[in-house]
C-alpha positions as CSV (number, residue, x, y, z in Angstrom):
1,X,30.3,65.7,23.7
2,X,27.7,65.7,25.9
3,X,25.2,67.3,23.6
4,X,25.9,64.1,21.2
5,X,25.9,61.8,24.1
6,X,22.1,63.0,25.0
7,X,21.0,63.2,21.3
8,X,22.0,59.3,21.7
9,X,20.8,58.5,24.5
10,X,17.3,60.0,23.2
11,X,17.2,58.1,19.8
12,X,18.0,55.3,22.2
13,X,14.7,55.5,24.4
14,X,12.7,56.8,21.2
15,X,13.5,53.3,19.3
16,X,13.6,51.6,23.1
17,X,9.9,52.4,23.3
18,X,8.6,52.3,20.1
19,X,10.2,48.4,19.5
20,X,9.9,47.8,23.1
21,X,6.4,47.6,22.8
22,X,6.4,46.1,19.7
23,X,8.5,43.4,21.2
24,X,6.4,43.3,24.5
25,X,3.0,43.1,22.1
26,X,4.7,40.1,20.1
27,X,5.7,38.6,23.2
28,X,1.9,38.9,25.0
29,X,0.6,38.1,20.8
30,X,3.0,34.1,21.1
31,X,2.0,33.8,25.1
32,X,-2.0,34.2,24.5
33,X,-2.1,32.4,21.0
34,X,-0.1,29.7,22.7
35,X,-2.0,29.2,25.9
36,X,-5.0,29.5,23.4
37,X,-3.7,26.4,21.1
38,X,-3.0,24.8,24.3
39,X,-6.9,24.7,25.2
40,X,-7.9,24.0,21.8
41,X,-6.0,20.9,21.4
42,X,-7.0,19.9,24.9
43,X,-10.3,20.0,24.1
44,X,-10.2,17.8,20.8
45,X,-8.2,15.1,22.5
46,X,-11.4,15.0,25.2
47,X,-13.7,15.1,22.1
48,X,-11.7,12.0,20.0
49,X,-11.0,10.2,23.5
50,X,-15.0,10.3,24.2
51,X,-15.1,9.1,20.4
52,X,-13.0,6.1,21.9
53,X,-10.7,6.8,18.8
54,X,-7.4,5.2,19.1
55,X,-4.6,6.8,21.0
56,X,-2.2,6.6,18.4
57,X,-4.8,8.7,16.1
58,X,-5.0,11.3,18.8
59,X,-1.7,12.3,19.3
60,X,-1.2,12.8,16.0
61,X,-4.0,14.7,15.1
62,X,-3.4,17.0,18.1
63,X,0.1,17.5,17.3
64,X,-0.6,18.6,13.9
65,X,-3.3,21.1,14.9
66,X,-0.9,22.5,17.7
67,X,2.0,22.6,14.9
68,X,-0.2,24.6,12.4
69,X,-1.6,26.8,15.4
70,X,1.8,27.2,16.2
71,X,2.9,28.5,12.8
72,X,0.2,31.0,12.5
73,X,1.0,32.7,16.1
74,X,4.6,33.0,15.0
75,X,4.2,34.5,11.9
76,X,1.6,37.3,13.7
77,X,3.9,38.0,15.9
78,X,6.8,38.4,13.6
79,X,4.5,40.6,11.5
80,X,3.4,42.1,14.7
81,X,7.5,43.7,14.8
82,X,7.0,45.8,11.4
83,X,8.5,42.3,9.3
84,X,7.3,41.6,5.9
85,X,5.9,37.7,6.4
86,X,4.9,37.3,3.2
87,X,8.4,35.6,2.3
88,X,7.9,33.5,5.5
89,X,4.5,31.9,4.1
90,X,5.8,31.6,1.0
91,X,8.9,29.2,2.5
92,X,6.2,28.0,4.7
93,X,3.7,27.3,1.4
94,X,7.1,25.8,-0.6
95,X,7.9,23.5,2.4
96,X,5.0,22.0,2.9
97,X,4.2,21.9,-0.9
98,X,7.3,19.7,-1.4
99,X,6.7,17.6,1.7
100,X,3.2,16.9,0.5
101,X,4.6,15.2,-2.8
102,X,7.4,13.5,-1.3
103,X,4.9,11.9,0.9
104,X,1.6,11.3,-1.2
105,X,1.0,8.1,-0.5
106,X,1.5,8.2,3.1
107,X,-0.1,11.5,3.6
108,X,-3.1,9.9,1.7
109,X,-3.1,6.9,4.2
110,X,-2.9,9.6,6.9
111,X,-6.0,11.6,5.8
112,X,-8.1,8.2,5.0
113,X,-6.9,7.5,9.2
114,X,-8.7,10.9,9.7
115,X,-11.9,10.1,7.8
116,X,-12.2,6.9,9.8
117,X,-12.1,8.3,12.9
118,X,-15.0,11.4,12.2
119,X,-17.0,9.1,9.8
120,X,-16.8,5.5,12.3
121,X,-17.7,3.5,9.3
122,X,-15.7,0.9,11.5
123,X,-14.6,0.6,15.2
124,X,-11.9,-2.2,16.8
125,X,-13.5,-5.5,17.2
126,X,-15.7,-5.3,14.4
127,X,-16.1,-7.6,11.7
128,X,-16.2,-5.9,8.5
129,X,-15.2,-6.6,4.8
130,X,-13.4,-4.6,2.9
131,X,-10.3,-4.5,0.3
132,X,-11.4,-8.1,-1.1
133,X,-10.9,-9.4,2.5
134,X,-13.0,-10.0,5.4
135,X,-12.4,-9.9,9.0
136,X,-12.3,-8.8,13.0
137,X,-10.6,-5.2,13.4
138,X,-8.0,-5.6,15.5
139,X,-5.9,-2.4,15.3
140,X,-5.6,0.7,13.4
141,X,-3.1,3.5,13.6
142,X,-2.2,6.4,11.1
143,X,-1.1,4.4,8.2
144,X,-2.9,1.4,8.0
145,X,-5.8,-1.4,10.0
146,X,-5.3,-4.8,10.7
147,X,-7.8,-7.1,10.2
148,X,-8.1,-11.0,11.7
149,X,-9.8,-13.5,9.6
150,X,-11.8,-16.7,11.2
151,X,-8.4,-18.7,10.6
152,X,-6.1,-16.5,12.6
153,X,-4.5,-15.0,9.9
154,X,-3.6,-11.1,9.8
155,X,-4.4,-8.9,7.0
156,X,-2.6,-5.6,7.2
157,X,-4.4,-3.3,4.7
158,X,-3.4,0.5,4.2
159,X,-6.0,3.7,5.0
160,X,-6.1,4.9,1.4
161,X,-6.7,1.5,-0.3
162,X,-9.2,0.7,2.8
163,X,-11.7,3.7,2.7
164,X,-11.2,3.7,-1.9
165,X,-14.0,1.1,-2.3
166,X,-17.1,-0.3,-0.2
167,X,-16.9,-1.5,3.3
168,X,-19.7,-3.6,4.9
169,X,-19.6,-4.1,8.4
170,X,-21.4,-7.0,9.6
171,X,-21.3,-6.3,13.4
172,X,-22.4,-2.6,13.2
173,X,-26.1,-3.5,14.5
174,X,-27.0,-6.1,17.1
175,X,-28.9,-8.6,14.5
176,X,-28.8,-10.2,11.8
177,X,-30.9,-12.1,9.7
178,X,-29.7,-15.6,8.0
179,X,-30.1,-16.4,4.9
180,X,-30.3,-20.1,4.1
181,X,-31.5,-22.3,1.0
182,X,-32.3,-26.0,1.2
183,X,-33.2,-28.0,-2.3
184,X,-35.6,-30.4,-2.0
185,X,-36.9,-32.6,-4.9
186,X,-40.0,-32.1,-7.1
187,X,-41.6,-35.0,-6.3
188,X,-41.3,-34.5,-2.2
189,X,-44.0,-32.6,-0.3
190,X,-43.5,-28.8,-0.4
191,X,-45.8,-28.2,2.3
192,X,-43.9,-30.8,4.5
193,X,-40.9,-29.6,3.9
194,X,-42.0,-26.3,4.6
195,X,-43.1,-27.1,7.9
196,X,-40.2,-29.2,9.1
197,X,-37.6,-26.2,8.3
198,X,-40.2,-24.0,10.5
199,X,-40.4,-26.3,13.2
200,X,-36.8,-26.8,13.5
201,X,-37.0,-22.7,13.2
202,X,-39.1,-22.0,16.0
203,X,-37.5,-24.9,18.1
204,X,-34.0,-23.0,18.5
205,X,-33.6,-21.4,21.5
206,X,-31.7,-18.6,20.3
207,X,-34.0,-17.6,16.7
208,X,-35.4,-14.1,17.4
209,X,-39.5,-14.0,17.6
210,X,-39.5,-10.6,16.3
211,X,-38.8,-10.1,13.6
212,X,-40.5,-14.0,13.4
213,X,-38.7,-16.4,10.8
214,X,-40.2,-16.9,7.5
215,X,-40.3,-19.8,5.2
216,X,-40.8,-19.6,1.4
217,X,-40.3,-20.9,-2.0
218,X,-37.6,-18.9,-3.7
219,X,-37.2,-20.8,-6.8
220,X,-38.0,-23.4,-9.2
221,X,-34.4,-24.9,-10.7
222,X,-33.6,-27.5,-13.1
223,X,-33.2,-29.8,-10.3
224,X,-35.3,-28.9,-7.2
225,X,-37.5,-26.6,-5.7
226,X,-35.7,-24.1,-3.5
227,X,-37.1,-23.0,-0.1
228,X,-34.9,-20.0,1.2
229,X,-35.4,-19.7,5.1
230,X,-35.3,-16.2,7.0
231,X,-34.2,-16.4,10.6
232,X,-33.1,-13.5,12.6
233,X,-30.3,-13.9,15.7
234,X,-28.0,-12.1,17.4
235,X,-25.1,-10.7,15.7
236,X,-22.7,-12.3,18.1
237,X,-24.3,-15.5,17.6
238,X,-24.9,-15.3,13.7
239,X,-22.3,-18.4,12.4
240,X,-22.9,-20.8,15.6
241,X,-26.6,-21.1,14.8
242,X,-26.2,-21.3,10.9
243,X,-24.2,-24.5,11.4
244,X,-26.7,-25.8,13.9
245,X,-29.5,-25.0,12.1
246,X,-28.4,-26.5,8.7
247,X,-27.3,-29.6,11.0
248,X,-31.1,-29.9,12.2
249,X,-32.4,-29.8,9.0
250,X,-30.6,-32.3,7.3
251,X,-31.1,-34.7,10.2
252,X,-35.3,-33.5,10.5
253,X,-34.9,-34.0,6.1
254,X,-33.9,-37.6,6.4
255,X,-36.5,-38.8,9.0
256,X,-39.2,-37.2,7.1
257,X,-37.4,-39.4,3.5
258,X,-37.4,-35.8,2.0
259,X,-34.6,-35.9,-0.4
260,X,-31.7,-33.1,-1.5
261,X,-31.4,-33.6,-5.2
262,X,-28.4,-33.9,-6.8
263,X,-27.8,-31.8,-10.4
264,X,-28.3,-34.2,-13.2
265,X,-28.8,-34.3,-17.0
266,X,-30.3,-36.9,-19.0
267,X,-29.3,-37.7,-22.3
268,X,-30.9,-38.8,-25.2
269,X,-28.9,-40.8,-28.0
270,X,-30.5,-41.2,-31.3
271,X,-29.3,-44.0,-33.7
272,X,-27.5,-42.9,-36.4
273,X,-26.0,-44.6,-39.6
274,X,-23.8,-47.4,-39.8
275,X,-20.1,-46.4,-41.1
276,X,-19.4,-47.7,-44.2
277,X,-15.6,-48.2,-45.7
278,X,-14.3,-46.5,-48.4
C-alpha cells in the first residue's frame, strides 16, 4: 500500500512539474503578449489622435488590433501546453470567413473608413465633392461621412461608395484661383473691356498680387468675344468675391456702354412659289 501510494505520489510530481511549467510558461507567454498588445495599441491611438482622426475611428481600429493580438497570444499559449492549434485556427479561419460575407458591405464601408483616415484625402470641415454631391464634411465615423451643402441640407454618403470614384477637395490648399467669363459684343472695344475687368481686378482689396490676375481672350463664339478672367483669393474667401466681382463688372460694363450679347440667329426666308389648287 504504501509502495503504490509513493509510486503515485511520484507520477504526481513528475506530471506536476513537467505541466506545471508548461502551465506557468503559458501563463508568463498570455501576461507578456498581453501587456505587449497593451503598448502597441497605446501607441497607435497617440499616432491616429496626433492624425486628429476621429475618436469614433480610433476606438475601433484599436479594438480590432488588440482583438487580433489577442487571438494570437491565446492560441501560443495553448500550443505552448502540448495542444494541437491547428483545429483552433481553422474555427478561427471559418468564423471569421463567414462573418466577412455576412457583412461585406459593411466591412467594405469599414475598410474605406480606414483608408480615409492613413490616406487624408479629406479631413472635417472641408469642402469637397464627391459621390455626385458637393459639400462641407461635417462628420465621419466607421460606416459612413456626412456632408453639408450651401443650403443646409445633409448628405449622408457611405465609405465604400465615397472613396469608389474621384474626390476633389476644394479647401485642401489655402488658394484658389477664380475662373470667370464675361461676353462682350464684336463690335465693343476689346482693349477697353479688357482693361475695365483688370481695373476692377486690381481694385479688390482681397485679389492676391501673387500670383497677379490675368486677363485674356479665351474665345471667339457665334455671339461675342469671350474674355475669361484669372484671379487668385483665399480659399475661405473664394464665393464672397466671385459674387462681388461679377457685381463690379457688370456695373463698370454699363458705364463704359459695353454691351453682354444676347444669343441670336438670323433667318433668311426665300420666296417660294405660289400654291396652286388642284
Amino acid at each position: 500500500m504504501v509502495a503504490k501510494l509513493e509510486k503515485y505520489t511520484d507520477l504526481a510530481l513528475q506530471y506536476g512539474m513537467e505541466y506545471g511549467i508548461k502551465i506557468l510558461g503559458s501563463l508568463l507567454i498570455f501576461l507578456i503578449g498581453r501587456w505587449i498588445s497593451n503598448q502597441i495599441v497605446i501607441l497607435i491611438k497617440k499616432g491616429m489622435e496626433k492624425a486628429n482622426v476621429d475618436q469614433t475611428l480610433i476606438s475601433f481600429v484599436a479594438n480590432g488590433i488588440y482583438v487580433a493580438l489577442i487571438v494570437v497570444i491565446v492560441v501560443a499559449s495553448i500550443g505552448n501546453l502540448g495542444v494541437e492549434t491547428t483545429s483552433f485556427i481553422a474555427v478561427f479561419g471559418a468564423a471569421g470567413l463567414a462573418v466577412g460575407l455576412a457583412l461585406k458591405d459593411t466591412l467594405s464601408n469599414v475598410g474605406a473608413a480606414i483608408l480615409i483616415i492613413f490616406f487624408k484625402p479629406f479631413k472635417v470641415g472641408d469642402y469637397i465633392e464627391a459621390s455626385g454631391v458637393q459639400g462641407i464634411v461635417h462628420a465621419m465615423n466607421l460606416f459612413s461621412t456626412t456632408l453639408t451643402t450651401v443650403d443646409n441640407r445633409s448628405i449622408i454618403i457611405p465609405n465604400g461608395a465615397l472613396i469608389a470614384g474621384n474626390i476633389i477637395n476644394y479647401t485642401s490648399n489655402n488658394r484658389r484661383r477664380i475662373d470667370m467669363v464675361f461676353d462682350i459684343d464684336y463690335k465693343d472695344d476689346m482693349k477697353l473691356s479688357k482693361e475695365v475687368i483688370m481695373n476692377v481686378l486690381l481694385a479688390h482689396p482681397k485679389i492676391l498680387k501673387e500670383p497677379a490676375p490675368v486677363v485674356v481672350v479665351g474665345a471667339l463664339t457665334d455671339n461675342s468675344v469671350q474674355l475669361y478672367a484669372r484671379p487668385w483669393v483665399a480659399t475661405e474667401e473664394y464665393w464672397d468675391i466671385k459674387f462681388e466681382l461679377t457685381e463690379s463688372v457688370k456695373f463698370e460694363f454699363d458705364k463704359h456702354k459695353i454691351s453682354i450679347p444676347f444669343p441670336q440667329m438670323d433667318l433668311h426666308v426665300r420666296p417660294g412659289e405660289p400654291l396652286t389648287a388642284f
